[in-house]
matplotlib code that plots the C-alpha trace (Angstrom):
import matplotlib.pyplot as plt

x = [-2.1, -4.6, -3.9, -7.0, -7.4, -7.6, -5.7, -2.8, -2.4, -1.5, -1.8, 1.1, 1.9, 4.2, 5.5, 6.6, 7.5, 7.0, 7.2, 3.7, 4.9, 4.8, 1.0, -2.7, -3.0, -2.7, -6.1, -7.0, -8.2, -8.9, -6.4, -4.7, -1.1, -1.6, 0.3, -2.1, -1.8, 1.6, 2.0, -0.5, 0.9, 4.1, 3.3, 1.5, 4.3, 6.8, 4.3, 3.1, -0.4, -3.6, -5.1, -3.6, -4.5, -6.5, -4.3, -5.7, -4.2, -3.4, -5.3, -5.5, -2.8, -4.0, -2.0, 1.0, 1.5, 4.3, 4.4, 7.7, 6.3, 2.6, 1.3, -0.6, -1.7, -2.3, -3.0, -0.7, 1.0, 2.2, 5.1, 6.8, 10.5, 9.9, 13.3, 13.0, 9.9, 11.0, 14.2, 11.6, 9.0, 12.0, 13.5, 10.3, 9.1, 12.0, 12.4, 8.6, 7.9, 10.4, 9.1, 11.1, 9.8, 7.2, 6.4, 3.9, 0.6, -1.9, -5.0, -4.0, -5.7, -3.5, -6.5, -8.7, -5.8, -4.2, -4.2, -3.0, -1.5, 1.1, 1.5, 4.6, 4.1, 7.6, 7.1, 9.8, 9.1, 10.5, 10.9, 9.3, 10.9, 12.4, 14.9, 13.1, 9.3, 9.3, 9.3, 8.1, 5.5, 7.7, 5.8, 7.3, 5.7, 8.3, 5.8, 5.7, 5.6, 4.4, 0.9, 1.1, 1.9, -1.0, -3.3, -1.6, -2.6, -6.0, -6.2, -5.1, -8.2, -11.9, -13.3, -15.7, -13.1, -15.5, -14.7, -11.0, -12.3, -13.7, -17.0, -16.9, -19.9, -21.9, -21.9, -24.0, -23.6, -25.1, -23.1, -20.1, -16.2, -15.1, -11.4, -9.3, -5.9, -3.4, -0.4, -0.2, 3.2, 5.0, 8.8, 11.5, 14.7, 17.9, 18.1, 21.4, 21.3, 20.2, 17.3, 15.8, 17.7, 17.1, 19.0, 16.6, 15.2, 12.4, 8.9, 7.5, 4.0, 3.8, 0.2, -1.0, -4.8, -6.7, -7.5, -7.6, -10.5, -9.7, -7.3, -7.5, -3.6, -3.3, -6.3, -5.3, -1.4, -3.0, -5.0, -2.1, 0.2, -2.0, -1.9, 1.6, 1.9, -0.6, -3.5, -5.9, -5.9, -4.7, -7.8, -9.3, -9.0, -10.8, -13.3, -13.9, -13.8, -16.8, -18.3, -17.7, -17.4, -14.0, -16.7, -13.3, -10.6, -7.9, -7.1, -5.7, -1.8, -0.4, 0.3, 3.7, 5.4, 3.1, 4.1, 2.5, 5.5, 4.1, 1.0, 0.8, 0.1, 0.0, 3.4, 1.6, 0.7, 4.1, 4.6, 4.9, 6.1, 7.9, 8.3, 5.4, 5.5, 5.0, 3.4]
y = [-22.3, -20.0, -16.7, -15.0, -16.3, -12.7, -13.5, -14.3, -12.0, -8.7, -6.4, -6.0, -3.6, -5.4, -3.6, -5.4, -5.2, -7.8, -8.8, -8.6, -10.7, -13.3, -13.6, -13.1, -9.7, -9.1, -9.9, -14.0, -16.0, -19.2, -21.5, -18.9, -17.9, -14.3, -11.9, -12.2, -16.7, -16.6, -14.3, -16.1, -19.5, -18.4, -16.7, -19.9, -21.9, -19.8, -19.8, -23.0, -21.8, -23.9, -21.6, -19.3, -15.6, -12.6, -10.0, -6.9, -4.7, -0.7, -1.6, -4.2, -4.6, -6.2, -9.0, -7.9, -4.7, -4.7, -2.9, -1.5, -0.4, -2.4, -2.4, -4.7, -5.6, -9.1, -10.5, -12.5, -13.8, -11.1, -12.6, -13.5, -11.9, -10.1, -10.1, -13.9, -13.7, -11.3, -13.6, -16.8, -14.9, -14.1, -17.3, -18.9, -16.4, -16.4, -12.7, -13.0, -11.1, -9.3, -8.0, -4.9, -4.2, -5.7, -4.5, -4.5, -1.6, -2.4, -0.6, -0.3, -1.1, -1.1, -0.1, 2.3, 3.6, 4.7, 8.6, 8.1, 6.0, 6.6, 4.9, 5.5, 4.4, 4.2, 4.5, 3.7, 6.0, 5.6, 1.8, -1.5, -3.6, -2.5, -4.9, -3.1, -5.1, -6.4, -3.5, -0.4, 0.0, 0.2, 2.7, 3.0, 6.4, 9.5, 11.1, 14.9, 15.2, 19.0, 18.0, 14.8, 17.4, 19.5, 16.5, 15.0, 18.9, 18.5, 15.5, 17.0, 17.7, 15.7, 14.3, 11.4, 9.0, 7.0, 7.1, 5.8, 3.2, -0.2, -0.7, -2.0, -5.0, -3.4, 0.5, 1.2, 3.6, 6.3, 6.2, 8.0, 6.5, 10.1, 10.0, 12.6, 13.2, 15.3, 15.2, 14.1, 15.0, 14.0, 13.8, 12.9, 10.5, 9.8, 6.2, 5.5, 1.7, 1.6, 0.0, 1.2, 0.6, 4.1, 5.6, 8.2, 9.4, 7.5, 8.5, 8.4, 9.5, 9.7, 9.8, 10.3, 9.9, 9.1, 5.7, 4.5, 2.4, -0.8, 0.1, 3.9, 4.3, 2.3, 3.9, 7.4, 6.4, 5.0, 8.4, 10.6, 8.4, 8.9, 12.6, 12.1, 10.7, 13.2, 11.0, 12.9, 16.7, 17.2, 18.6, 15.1, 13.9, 17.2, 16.9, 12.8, 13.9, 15.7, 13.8, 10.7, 8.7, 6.9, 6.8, 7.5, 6.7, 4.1, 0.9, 1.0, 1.2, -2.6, -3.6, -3.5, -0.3, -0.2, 0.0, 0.8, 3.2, 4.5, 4.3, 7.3, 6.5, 9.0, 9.1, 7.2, 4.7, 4.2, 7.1, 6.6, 3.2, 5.2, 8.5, 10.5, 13.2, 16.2, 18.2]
z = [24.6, 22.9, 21.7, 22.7, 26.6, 28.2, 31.3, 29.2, 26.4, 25.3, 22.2, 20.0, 17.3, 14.2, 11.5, 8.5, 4.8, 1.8, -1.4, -2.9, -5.7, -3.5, -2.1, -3.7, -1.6, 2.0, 3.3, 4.4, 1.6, 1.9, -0.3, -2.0, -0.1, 1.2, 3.5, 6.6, 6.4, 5.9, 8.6, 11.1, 10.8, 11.3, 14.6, 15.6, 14.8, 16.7, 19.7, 19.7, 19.8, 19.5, 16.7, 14.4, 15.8, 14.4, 12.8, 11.7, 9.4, 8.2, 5.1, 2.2, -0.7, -3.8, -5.5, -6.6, -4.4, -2.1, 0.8, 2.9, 6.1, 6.7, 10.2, 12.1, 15.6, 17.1, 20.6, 21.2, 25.2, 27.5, 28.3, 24.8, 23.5, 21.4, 19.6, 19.8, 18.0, 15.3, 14.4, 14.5, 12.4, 9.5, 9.8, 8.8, 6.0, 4.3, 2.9, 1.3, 4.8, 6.7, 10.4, 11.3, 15.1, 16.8, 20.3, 23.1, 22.6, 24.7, 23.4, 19.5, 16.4, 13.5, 11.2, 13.6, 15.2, 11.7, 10.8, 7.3, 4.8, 2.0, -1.1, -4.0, -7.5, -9.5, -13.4, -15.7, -19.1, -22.9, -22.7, -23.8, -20.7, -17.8, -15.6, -13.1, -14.0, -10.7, -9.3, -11.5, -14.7, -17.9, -20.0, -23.6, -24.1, -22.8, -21.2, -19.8, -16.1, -16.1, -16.8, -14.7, -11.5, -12.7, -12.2, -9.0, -7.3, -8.2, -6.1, -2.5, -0.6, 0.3, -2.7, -4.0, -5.6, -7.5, -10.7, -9.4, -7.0, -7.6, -6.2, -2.9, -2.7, 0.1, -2.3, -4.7, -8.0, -6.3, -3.3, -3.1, -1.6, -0.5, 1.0, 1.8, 0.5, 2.5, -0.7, -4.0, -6.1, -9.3, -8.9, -11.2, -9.9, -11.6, -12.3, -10.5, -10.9, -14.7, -13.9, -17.3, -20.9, -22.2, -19.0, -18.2, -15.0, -13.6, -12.3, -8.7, -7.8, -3.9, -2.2, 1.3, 2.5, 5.4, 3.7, 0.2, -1.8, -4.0, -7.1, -6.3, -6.3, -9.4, -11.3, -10.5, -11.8, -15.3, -16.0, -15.2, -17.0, -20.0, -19.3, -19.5, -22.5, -24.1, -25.0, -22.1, -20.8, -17.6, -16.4, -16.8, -13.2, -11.7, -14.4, -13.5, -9.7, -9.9, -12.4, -10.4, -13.3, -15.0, -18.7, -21.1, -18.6, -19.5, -17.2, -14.0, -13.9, -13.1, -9.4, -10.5, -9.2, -6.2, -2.6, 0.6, 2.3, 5.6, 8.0, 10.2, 14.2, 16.8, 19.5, 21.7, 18.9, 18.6, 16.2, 11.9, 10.2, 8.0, 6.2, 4.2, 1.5, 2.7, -0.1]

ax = plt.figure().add_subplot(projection="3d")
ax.plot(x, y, z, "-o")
ax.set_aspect("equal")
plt.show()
């Protein structure tokens, strides 16, 4: 059958996790494995459906960037089980993508629908390699994370984030990628599984906005890091905010570390994917 005959289908909500490591980002491209092909051939598979179907998503990961609690709604038949679907959808994906509920919405747009999105950045300080690579930035610098929580305050609020943001191709220079960030926060954890060699605590940076532009995240992390480990001020990100210009700022921060935690939804949405910081 086809997947978008109106008489037949319904809108779904899916939320799912995955190893970014796995895929060149989340968004379709052609010939290159990616979150949103692996996803769409598997539903076609398990639905025997003519085409693959449109899935639309919370937002874009870029390659590398894992994400715990993504969101995404599809049309897909009316009548389908859904727990029969989500053990078909795993089988096939293998742990690369791991769908945690999927259930019927009529109405919803995972990406118009969303209220917010939270991101965490784990940082593992005062070593050259960390066991945890795949999953966190080893830093060899030990870096101070009093000025690092200066900078992550200055963030919180409505501001033009382009000298954190890759351009998008339809902006120009002059115009500005203002987002809005609800909390930002430094906070140290004990490294309970030894994931680093020196055995000191590691670093996470949590961040919740209304949306996020390309490598913001992973920009913001590699100037605070750098604040950090004393080579800028922390006054550097208010001063670059109203600037609007990253002249003098170091490279993004790898996609290593980077994880997509929560998309917030409204109750009748179906409510949060997962949990957000608060402050």
């Amino acid at each position: 059958m086809s997947s978008s005959d109106p008489e037949l289908t319904a809108r779904w909500r899916i939320d799912l996790a995955y190893d970014g490591a796995a895929f060149a980002g989340f968004a379709l491209q052609p010939d290159r494995p990616t979150v949103v092909g692996a996803l769409r051939e598997a539903l076609a598979r398990a639905l025997r459906l003519e085409d693959p179907p449109y899935v639309t998503g919370a937002g874009r990961t870029d390659t590398g960037v894992a994400a715990l609690a993504q969101v995404v709604s599809v049309d897909l038949p009316a009548d389908l089980d859904p727990e029969a679907l989500r053990r078909s959808l795993n089988a096939q994906l293998r742990g690369r993508v791991s769908v945690h509920a999927l259930e019927r919405r009529d109405g919803f747009d995972a990406r118009h629908d969303a209220l917010w999105r939270a991101y965490r950045y784990l940082v593992a300080p005062g070593t050259e390699l960390a066991p945890a690579a795949a999953v966190a930035w080893a830093v060899p610098e030990v870096l101070d994370v009093r000025p690092m929580e200066r900078a992550a305050e200055d963030l919180v609020g409505e501001h033009d984030f382009r000298a954190f943001c890759k351009r998008p191709p339809d902006k120009g220079p002059d115009d500005p990628l203002v987002r809005r960030v609800m909390a930002a926060r430094w906070r140290r954890v004990p490294d309970l599984l030894g994931l680093s060699p020196g055995g000191g605590d590691l670093l996470v940076f949590e961040i919740r906005a209304n949306a996020f532009c390309h490598r913001q995240v992973r920009a913001l992390v590699g100037t605070m890091v750098a604040v950090g480990a004393g080579r800028l001020p922390s006054g550097i990100v208010a001063e670059r905010l109203l600037a609007a210009t990253h002249d003098g700022l170091p490279a993004p921060a790898p996609a290593t570390g980077l994880a997509l935690v929560a998309v917030g939804y409204p109750e009748e949405a179906g409510g949060p994917s997962g949990p957000a910081p608060d402050r």
